[in-house]
N, CA, C and O of each residue as an XYZ file, in Angstrom:
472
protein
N       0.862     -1.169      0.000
C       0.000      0.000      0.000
C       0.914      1.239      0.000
O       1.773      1.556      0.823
N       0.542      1.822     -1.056
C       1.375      3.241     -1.011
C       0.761      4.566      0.158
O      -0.208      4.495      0.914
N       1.881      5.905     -0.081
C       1.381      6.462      1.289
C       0.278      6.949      0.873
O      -0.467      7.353      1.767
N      -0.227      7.091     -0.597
C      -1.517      8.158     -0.859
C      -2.820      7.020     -0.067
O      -3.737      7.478      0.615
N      -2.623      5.422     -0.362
C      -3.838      4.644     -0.350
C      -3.694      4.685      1.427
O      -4.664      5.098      2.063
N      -2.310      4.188      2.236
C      -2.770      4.048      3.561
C      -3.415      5.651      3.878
O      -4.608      5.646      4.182
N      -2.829      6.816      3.838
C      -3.967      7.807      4.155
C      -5.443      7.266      4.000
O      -6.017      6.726      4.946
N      -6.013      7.430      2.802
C      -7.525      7.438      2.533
C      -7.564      6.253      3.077
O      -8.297      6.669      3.975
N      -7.396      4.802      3.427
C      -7.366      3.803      4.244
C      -8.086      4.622      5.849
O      -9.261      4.947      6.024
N      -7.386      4.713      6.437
C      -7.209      5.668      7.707
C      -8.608      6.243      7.938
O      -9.268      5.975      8.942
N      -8.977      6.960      7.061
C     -10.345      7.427      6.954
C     -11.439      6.746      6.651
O     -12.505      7.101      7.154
N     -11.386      5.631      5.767
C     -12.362      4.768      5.610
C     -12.049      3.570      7.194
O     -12.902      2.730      7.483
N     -11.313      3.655      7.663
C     -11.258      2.874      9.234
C     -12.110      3.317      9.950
O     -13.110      2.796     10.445
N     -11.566      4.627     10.022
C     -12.406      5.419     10.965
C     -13.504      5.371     11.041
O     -14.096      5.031     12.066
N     -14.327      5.871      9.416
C     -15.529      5.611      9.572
C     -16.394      4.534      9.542
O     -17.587      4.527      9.846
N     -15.531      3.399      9.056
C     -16.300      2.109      9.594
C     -16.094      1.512     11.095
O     -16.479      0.426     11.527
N     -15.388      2.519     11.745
C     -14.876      2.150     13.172
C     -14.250      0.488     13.417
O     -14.370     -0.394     14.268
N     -13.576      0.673     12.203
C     -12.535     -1.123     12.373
C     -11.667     -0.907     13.141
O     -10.653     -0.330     12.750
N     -11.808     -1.297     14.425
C     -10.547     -0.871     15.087
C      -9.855     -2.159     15.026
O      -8.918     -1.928     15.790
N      -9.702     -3.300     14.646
C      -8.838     -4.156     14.317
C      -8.215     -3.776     12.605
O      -7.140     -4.291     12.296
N      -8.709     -3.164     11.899
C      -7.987     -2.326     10.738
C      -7.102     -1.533     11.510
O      -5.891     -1.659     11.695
N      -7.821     -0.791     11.881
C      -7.000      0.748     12.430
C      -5.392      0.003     13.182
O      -4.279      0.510     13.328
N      -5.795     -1.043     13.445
C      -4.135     -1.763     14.713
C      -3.313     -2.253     13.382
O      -2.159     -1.897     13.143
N      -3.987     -3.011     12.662
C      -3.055     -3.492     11.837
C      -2.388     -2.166     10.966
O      -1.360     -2.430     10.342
N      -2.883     -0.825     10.889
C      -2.444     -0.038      9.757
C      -1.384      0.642     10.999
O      -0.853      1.587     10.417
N      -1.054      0.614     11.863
C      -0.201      1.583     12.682
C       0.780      0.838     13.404
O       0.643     -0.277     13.905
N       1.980      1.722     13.401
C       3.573      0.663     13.657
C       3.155      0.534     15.144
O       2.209      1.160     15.623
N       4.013     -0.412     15.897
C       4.358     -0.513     17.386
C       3.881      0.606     17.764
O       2.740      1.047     17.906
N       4.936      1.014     17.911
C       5.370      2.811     18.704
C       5.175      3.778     17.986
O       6.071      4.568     17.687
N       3.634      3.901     17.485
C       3.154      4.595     17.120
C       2.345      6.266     17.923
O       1.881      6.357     19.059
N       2.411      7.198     17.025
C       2.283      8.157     18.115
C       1.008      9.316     17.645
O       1.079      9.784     16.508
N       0.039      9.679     18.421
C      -0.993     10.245     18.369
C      -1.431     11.676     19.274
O      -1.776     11.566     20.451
N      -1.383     12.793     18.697
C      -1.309     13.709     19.590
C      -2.860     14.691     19.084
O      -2.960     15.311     18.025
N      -3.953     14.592     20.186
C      -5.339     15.102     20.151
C      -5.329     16.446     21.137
O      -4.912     16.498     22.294
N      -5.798     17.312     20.494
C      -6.128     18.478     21.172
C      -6.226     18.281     23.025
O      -6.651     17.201     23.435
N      -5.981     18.928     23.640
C      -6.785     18.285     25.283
C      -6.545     17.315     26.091
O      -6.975     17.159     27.233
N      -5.337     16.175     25.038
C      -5.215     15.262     25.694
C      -3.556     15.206     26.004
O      -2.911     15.928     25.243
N      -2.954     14.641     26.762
C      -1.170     14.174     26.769
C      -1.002     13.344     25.076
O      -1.916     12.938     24.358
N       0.004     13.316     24.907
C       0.473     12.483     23.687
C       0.235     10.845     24.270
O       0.445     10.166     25.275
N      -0.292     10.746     23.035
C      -0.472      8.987     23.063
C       0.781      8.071     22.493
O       0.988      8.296     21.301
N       1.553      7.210     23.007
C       2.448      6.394     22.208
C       2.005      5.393     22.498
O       1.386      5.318     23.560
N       2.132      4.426     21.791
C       2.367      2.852     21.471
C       0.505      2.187     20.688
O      -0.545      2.448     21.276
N       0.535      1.593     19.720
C      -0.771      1.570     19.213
C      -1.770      1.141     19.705
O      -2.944      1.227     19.346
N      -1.062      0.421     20.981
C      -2.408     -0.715     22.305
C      -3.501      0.874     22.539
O      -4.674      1.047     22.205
N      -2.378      1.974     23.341
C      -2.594      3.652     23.205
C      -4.003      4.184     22.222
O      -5.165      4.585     22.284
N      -3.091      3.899     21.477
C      -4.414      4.788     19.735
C      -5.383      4.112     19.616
O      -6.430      4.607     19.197
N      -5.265      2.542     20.023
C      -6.656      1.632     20.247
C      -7.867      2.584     20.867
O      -8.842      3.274     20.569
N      -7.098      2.117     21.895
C      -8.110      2.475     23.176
C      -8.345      4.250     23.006
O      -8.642      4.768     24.082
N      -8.308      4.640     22.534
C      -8.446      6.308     22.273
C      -9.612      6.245     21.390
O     -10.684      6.845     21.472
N      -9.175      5.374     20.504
C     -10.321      5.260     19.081
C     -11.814      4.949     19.459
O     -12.871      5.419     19.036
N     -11.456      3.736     20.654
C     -12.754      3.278     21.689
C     -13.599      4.132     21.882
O     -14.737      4.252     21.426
N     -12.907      4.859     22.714
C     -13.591      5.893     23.697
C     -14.114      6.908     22.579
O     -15.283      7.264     22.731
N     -13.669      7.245     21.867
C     -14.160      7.977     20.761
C     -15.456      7.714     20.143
O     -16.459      8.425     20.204
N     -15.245      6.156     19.299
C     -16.517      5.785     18.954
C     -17.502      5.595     19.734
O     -18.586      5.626     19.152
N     -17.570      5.276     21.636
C     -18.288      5.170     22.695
C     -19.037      6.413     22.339
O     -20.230      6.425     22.038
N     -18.266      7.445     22.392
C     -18.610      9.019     22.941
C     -19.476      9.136     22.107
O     -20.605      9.249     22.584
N     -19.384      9.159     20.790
C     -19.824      9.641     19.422
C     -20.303      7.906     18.814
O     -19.366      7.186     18.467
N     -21.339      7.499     18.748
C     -21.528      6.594     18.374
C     -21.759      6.832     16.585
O     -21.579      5.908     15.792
N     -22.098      7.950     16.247
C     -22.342      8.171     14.862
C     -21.197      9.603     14.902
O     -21.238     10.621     15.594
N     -20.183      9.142     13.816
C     -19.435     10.410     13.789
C     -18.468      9.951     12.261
O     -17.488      9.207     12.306
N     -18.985     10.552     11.040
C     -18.688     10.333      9.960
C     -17.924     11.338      9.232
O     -18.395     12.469      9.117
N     -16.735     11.027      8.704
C     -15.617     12.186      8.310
C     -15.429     11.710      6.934
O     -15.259     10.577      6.485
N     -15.510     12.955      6.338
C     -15.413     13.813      4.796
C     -14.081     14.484      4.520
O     -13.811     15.563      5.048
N     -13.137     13.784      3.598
C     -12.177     14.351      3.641
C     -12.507     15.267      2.137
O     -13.368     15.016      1.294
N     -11.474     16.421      2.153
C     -11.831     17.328      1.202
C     -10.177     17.698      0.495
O      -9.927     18.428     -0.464
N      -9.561     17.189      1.052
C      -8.019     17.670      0.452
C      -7.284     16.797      1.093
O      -7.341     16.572      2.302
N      -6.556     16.268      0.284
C      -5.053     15.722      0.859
C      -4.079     15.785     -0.172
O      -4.268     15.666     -1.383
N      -2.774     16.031      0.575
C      -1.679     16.730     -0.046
C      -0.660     15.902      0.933
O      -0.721     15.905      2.163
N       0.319     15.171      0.106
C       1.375     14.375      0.354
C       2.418     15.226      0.038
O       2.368     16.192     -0.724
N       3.655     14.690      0.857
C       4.950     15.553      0.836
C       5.429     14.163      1.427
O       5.026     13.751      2.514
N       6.541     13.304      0.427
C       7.189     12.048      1.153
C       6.234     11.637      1.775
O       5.132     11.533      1.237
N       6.476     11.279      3.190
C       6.336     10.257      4.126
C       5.380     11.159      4.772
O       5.035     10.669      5.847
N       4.863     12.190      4.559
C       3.987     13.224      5.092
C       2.784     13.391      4.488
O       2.706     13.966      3.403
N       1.574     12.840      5.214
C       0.171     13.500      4.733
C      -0.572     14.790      5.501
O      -0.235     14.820      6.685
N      -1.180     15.495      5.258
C      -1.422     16.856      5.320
C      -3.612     16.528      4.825
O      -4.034     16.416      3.674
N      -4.385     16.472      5.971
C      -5.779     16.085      5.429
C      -6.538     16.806      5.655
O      -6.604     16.811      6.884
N      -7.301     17.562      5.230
C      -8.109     18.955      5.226
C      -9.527     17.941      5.298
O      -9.907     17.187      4.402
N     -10.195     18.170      6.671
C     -11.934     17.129      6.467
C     -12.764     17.640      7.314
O     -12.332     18.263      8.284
N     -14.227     17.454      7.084
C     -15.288     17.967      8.375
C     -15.669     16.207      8.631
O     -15.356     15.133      8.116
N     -16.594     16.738      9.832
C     -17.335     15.464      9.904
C     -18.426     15.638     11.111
O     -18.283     16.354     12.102
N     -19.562     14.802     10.790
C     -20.786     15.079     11.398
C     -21.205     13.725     12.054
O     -21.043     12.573     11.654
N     -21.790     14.213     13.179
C     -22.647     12.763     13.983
C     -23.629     13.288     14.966
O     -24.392     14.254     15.001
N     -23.280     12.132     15.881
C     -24.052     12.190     16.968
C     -23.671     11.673     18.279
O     -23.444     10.464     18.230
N     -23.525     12.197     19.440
C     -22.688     11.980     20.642
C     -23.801     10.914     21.258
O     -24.865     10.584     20.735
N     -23.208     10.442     22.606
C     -24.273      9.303     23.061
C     -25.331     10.149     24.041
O     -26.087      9.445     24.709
N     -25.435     11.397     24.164
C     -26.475     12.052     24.387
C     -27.719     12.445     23.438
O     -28.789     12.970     23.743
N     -27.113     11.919     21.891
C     -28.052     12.319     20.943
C     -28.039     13.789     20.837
O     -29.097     14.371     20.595
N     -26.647     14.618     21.038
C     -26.501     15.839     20.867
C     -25.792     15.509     19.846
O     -24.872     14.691     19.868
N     -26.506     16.655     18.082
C     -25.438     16.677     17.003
C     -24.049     17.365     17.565
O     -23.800     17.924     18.633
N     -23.144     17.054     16.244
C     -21.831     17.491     16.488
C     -21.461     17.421     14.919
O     -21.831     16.592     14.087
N     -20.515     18.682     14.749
C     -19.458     18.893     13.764
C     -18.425     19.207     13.801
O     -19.097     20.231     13.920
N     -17.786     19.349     13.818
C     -16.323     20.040     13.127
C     -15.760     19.688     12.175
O     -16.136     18.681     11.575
N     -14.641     20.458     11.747
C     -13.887     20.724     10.786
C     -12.167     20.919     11.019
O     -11.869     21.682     11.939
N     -10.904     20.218     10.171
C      -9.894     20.168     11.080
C      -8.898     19.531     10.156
O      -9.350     18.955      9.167
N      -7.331     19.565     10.389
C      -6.672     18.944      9.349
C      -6.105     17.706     10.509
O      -5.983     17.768     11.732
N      -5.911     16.916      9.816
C      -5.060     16.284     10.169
C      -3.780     15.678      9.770
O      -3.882     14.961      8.774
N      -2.336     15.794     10.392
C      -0.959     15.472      9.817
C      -0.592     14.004     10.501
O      -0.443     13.781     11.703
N      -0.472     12.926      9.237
C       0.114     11.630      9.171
C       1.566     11.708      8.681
O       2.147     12.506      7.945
N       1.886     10.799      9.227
C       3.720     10.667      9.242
C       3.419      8.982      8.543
O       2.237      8.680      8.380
N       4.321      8.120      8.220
C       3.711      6.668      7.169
C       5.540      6.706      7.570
O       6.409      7.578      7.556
N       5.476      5.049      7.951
C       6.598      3.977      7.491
C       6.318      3.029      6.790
O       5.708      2.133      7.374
N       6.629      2.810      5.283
C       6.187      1.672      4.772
C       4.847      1.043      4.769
O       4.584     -0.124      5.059
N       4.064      1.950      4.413
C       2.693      2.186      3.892
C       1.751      2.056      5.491
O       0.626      1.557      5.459
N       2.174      2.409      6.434
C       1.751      2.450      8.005
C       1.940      3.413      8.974
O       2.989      4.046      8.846
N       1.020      3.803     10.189
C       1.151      5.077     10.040
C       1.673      5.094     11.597
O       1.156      4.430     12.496
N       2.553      5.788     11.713
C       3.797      6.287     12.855
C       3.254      7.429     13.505
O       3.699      7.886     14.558
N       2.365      7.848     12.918
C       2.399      9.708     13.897
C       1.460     10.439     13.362
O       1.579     10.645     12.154
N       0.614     10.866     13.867
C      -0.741     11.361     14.097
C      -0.868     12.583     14.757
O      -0.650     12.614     15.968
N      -1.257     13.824     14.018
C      -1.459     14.929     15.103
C      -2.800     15.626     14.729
O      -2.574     16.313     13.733
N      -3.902     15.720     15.052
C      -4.945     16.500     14.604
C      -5.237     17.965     15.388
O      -4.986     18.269     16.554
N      -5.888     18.796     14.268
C      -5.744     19.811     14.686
C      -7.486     20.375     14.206
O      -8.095     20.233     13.145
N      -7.815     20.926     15.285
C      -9.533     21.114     14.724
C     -10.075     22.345     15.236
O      -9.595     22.806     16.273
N     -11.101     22.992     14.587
C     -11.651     24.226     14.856
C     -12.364     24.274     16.101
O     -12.057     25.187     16.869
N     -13.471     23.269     16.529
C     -14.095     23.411     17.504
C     -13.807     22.789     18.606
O     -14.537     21.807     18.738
N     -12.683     22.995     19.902
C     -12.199     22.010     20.624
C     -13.135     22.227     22.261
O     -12.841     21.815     23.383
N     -14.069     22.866     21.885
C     -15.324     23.099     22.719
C     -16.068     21.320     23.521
O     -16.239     20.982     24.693
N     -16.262     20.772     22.520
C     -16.992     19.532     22.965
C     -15.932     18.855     23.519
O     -16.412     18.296     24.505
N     -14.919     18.623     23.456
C     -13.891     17.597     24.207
C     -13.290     17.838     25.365
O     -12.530     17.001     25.852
């Protein structure tokens, strides 16, 4: 898998919430850094993050609108809409920067407009 396909990969995980995809696409010591939270390392880490995520937001579907590769660097311009487990909607909008070893992804940093709900 090249770095353009594991990106868009990544996003179609997400929104099918495979979190046994999502483990197999990310190295060991893999690293994840979310608004609000300490840095995440190691992928057992990004698992269990992803969990709690899909818990929170049981419907939460992301639209990517741009991606722009540089090497080993993805760069993802996306919104995305759902629904929290209060049945309160939710959106935002936000890029996110992937780092890829050999079509797998090492490093994760998202960056988003509305850091209100978290």
């Amino acid at each position: 898998m090249n770095n353009a396909e594991a990106v868009s990969y990544f996003f179609e995980l997400v929104n099918e919430r495979d979190l046994e995809g999502l483990e197999a696409l990310l190295i060991e010591n893999s690293e994840f850094y979310f608004p609000k939270t300490k840095p995440m390392v190691g992928k057992n880490r990004v698992i269990r993050f992803f969990k709690i995520l899909f818990h929170k937001f049981p419907q939460l579907e992301f639209r990517t609108h741009r991606i722009i590769i540089q090497g080993s660097t993805a760069a993802v311009h996306w919104s995305n809409q759902g629904m929290s487990r209060r049945e309160e909607p939710y959106e935002n909008e936000g890029v996110t920067i992937l780092e890829l070893e050999a079509g797998r992804i090492r490093f994760i940093s998202d960056f988003f407009k509305d850091t209100e709900k978290f």
